[in-house]
ROKE-903314 format. One record per residue (C-alpha): residue number from 1; x, y, z. Coordinates in Angstrom, 1 decimal. Example, Ala and Ser with C-alpha at 12.3 -4.5 7.8 and 13.67 -1.06 7.14 Angstrom:
2
<seq=1 | c1=12.3 | c2=-4.5 | c3=7.8>
<seq=2 | c1=13.7 | c2=-1.1 | c3=7.1>
% end
This chain:
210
<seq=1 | c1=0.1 | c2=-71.9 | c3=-29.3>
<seq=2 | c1=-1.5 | c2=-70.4 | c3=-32.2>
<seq=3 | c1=0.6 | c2=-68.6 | c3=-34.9>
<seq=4 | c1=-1.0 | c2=-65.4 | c3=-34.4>
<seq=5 | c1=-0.5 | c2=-65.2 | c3=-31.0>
<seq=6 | c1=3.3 | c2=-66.5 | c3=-31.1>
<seq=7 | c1=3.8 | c2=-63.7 | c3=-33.8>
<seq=8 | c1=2.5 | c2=-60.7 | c3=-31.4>
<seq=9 | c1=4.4 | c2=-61.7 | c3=-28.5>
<seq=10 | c1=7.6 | c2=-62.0 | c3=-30.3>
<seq=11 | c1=6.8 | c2=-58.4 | c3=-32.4>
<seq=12 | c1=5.8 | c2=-56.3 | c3=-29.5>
<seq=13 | c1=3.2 | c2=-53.7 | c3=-29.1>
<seq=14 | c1=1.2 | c2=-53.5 | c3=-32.0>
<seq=15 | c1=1.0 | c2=-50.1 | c3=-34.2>
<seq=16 | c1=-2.2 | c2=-49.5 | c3=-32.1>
<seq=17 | c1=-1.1 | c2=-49.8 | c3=-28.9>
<seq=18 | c1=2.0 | c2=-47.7 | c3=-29.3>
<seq=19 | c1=0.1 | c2=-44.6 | c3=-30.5>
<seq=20 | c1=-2.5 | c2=-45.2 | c3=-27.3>
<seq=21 | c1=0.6 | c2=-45.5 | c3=-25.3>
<seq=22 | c1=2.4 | c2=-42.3 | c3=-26.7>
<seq=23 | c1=-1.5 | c2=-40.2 | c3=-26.6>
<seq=24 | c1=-1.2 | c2=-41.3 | c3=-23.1>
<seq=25 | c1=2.0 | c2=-39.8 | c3=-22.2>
<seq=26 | c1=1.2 | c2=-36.9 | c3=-24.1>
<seq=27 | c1=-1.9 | c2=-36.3 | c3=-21.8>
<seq=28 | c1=0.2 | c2=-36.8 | c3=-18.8>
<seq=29 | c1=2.8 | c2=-34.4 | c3=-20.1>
<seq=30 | c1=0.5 | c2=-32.0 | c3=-20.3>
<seq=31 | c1=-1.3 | c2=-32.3 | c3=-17.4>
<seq=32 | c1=1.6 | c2=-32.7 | c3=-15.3>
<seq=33 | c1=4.6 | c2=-30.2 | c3=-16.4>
<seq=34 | c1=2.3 | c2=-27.1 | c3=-15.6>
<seq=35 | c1=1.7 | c2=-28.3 | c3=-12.0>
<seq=36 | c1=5.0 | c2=-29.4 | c3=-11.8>
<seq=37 | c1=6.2 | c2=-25.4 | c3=-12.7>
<seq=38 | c1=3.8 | c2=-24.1 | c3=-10.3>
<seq=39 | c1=5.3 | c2=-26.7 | c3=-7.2>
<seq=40 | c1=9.0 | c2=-25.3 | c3=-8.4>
<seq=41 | c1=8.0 | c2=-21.7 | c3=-8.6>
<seq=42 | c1=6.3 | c2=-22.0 | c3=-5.1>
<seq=43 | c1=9.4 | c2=-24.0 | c3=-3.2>
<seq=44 | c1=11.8 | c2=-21.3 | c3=-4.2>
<seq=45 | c1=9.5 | c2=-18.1 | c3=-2.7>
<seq=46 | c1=8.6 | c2=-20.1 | c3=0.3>
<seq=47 | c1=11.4 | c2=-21.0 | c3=0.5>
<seq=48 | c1=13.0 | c2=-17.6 | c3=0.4>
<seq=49 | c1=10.2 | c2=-16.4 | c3=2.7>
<seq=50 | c1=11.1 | c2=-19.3 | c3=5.3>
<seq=51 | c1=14.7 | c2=-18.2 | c3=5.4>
<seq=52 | c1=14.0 | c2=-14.5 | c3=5.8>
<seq=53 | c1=11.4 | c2=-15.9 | c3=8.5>
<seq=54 | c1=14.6 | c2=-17.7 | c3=10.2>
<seq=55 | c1=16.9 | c2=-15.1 | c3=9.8>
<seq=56 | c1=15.0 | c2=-12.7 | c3=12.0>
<seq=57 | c1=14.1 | c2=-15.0 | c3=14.4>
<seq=58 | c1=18.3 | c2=-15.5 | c3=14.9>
<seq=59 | c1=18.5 | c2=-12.0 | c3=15.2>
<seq=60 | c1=16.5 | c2=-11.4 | c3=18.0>
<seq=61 | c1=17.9 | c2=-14.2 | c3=19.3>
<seq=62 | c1=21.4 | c2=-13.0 | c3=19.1>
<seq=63 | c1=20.2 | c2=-9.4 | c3=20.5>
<seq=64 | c1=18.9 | c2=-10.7 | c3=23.5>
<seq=65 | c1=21.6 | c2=-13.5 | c3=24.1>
<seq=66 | c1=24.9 | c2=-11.2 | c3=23.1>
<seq=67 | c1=23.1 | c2=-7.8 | c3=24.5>
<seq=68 | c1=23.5 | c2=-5.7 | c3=21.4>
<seq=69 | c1=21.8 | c2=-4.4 | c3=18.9>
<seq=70 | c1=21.0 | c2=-6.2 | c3=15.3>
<seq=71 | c1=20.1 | c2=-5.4 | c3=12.5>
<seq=72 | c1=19.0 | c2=-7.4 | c3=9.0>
<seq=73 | c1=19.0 | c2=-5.1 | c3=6.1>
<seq=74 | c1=17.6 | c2=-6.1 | c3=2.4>
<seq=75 | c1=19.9 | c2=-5.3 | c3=-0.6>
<seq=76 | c1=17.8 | c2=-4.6 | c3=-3.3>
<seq=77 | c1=20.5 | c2=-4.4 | c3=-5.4>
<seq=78 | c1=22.2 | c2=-7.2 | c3=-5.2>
<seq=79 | c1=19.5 | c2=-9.1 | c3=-3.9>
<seq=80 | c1=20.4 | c2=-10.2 | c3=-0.4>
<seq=81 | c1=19.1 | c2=-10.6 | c3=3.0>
<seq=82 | c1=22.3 | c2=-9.5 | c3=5.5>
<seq=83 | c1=21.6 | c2=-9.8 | c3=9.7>
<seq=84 | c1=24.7 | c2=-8.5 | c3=11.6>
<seq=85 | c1=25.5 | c2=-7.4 | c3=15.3>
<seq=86 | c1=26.3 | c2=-4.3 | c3=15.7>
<seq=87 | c1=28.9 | c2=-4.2 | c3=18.2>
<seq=88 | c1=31.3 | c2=-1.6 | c3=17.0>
<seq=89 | c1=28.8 | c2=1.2 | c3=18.4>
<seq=90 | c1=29.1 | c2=-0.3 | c3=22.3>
<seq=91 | c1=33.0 | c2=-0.9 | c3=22.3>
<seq=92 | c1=33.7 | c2=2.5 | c3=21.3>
<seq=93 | c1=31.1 | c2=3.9 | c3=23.9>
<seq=94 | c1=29.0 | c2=5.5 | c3=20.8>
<seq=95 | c1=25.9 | c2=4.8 | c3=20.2>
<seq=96 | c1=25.3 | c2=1.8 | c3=17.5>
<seq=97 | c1=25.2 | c2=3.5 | c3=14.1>
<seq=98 | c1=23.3 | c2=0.3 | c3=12.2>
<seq=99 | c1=25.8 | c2=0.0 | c3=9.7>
<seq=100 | c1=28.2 | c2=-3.4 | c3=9.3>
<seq=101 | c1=31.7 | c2=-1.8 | c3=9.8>
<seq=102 | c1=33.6 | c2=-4.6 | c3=11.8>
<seq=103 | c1=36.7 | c2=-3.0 | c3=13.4>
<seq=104 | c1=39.8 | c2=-5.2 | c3=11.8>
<seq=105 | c1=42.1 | c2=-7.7 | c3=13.7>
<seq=106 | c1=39.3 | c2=-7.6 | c3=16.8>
<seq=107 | c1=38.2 | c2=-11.0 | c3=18.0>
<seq=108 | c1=35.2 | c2=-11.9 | c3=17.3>
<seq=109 | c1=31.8 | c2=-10.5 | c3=18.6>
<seq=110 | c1=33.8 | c2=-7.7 | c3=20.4>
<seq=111 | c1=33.3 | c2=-5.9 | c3=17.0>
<seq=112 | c1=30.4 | c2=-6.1 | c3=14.3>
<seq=113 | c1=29.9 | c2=-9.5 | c3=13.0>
<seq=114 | c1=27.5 | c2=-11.1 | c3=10.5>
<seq=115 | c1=24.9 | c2=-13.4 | c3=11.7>
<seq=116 | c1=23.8 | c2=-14.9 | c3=8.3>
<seq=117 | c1=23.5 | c2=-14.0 | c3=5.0>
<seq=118 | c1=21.6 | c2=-15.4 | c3=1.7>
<seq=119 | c1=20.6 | c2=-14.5 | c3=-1.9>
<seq=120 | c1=17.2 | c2=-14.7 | c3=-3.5>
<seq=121 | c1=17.0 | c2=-17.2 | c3=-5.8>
<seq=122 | c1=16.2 | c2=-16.9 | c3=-9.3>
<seq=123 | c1=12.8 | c2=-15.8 | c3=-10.3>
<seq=124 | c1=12.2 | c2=-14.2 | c3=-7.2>
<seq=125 | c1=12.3 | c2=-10.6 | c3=-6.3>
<seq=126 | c1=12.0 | c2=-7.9 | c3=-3.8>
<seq=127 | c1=8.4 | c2=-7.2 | c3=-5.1>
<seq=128 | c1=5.2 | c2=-6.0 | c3=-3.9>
<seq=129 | c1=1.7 | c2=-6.4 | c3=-5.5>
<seq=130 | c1=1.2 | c2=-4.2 | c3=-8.3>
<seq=131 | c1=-2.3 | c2=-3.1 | c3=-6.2>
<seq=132 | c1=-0.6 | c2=-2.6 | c3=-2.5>
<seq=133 | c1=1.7 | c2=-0.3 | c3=-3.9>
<seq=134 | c1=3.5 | c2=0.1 | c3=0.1>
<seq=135 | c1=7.0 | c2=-1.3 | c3=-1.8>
<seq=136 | c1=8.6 | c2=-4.1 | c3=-0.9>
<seq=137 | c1=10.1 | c2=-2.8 | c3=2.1>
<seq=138 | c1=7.0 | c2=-1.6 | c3=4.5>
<seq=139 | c1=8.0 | c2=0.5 | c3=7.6>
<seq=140 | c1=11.1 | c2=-0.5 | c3=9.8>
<seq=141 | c1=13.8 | c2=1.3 | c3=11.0>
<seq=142 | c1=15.0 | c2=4.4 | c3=8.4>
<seq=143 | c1=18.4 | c2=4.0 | c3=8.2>
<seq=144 | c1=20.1 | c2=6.0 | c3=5.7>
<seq=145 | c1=18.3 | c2=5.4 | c3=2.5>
<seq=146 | c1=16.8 | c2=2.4 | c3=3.6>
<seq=147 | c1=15.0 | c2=0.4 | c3=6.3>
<seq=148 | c1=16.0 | c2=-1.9 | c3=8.2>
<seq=149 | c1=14.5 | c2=-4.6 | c3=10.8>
<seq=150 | c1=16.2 | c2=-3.5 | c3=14.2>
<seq=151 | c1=16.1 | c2=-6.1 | c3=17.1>
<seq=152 | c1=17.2 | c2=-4.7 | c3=20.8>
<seq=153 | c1=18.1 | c2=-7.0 | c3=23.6>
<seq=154 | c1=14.9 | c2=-6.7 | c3=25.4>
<seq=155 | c1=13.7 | c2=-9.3 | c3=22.5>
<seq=156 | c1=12.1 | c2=-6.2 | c3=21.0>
<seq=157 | c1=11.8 | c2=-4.5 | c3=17.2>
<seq=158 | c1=12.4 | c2=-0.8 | c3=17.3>
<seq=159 | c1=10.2 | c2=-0.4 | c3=14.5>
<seq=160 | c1=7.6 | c2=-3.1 | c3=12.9>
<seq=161 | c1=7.3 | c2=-3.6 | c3=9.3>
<seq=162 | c1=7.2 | c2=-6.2 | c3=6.4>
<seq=163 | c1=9.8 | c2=-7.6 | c3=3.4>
<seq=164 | c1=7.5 | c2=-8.9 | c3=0.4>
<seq=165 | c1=9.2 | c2=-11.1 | c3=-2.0>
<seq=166 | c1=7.4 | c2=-12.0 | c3=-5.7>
<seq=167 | c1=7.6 | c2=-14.4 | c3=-8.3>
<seq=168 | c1=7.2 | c2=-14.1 | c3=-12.1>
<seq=169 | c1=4.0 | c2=-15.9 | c3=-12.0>
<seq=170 | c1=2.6 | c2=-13.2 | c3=-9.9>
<seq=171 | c1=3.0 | c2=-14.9 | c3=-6.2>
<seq=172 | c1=3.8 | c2=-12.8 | c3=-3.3>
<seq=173 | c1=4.7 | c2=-13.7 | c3=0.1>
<seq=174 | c1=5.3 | c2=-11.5 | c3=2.8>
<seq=175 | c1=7.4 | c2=-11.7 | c3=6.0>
<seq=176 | c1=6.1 | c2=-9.0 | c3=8.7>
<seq=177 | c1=7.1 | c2=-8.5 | c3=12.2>
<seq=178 | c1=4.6 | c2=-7.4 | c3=15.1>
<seq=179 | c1=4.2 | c2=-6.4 | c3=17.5>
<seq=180 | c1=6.9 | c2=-4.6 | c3=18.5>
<seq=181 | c1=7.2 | c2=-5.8 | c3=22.1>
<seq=182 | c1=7.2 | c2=-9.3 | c3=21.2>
<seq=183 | c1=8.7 | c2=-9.0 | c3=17.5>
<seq=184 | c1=6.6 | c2=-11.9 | c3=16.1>
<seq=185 | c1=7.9 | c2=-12.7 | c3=12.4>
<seq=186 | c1=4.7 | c2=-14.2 | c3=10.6>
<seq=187 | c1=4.7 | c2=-15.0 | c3=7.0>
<seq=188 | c1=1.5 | c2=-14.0 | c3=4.9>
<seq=189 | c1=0.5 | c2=-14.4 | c3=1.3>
<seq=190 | c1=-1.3 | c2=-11.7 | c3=-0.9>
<seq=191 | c1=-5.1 | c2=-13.0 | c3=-2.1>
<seq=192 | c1=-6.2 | c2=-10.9 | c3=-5.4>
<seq=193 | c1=-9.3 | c2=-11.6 | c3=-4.7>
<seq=194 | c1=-9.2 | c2=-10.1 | c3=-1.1>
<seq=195 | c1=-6.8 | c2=-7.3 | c3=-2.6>
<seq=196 | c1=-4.8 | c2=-7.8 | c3=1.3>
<seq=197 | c1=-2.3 | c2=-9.7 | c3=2.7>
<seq=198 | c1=-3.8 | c2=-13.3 | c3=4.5>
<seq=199 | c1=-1.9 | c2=-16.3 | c3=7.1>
<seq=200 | c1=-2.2 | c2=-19.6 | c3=5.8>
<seq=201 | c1=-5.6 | c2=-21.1 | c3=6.4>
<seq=202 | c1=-7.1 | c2=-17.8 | c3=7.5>
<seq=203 | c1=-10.7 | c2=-17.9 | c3=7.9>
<seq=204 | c1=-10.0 | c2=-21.5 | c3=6.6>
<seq=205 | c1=-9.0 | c2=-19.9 | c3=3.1>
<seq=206 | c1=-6.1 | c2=-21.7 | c3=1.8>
<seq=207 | c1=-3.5 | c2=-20.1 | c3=-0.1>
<seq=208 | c1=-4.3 | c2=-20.2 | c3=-3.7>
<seq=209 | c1=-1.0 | c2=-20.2 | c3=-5.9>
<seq=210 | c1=-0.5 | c2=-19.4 | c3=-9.7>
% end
């Protein structure tokens, strides 16, 4: 074998390669930690969005099955999604007042009782579009000094309406229930361009994401 071959397979990479090789990797890195932030940010709202999505689909389902009334609020205070039953109301013979107030030492389901409960994750927020300006809570049920997504045991919503949930990279995602005989929970982003809310794939638009 020829010396200077022997010596460049026993030193390595030579100076030249290594700075291709690290201008290389630089590239990449640059390319690839932006569109690696922008698929993080979107899993957390969708995801967020896709429990909300499941959380009201259980509560109907629970309404209808257990023949009460429930209810999922939105604290936007301490960030949370809560669905109960509310139970109380019937085993009293009162009318159900919407509120969780379980009745202590009662077996279960014969008083309120929580169906599921989550917290948004970081970076995403109760939020609406800065150019909707409806809130992030649109319509429902008034209930006190807030609204809430009512489901009867007919498999009905008393009152339709939408959640909307945003990131800090100016993604929103909505969760909206209608109609109100059927309570269909459909999850819709918000197109700037369109200034309104649009299903995945709508008019074979996909959803564009920041």
């Amino acid at each position: 074998m020829h010396r200077s071959s022997r010596r460049r397979l026993q030193s390595g990479f030579t100076v030249i390669e290594m700075i291709v090789i690290v201008a290389v990797i630089g590239i990449m890195a640059t390319i690839g930690i932006p569109n690696l932030l922008r698929v993080i940010h979107r899993a957390k709202i969708e995801g967020i969005a896709r429990e909300t999505s499941t959380l009201m689909q259980r509560a109907r389902s629970e309404s209808v099955r257990q023949n009460v009334p429930t209810v999922v609020r939105f604290d936007l205070v301490r960030n949370e999604v809560v669905a109960f039953a509310d139970v109380d109301g019937v085993a009293i013979a009162t009318p159900p007042d919407m509120f969780y107030n379980p009745v202590a030492g009662q077996p279960h389901r014969t008083t309120d009782y929580e169906i599921g409960r989550y917290q948004l994750h970081d970076n995403v927020l109760f939020q609406e579009p800065p150019a909707d300006g409806d809130g992030p809570i649109k319509d429902f049920t008034p209930n006190g000094t807030e609204s809430v997504a009512i489901f009867d045991p007919n498999g009905s919503i008393r009152a339709t309406g939408a959640v909307r949930f945003g990131d800090l990279r100016g993604n929103f995602l909505e969760i909206r229930v209608e109609p109100a005989a059927t309570a269909r929970v459909q999850m819709r982003k918000w197109d700037p361009d369109l200034n309104d809310w649009q299903t995945r794939n709508q008019n074979d638009k996909p959803w564009g994401w920041l």
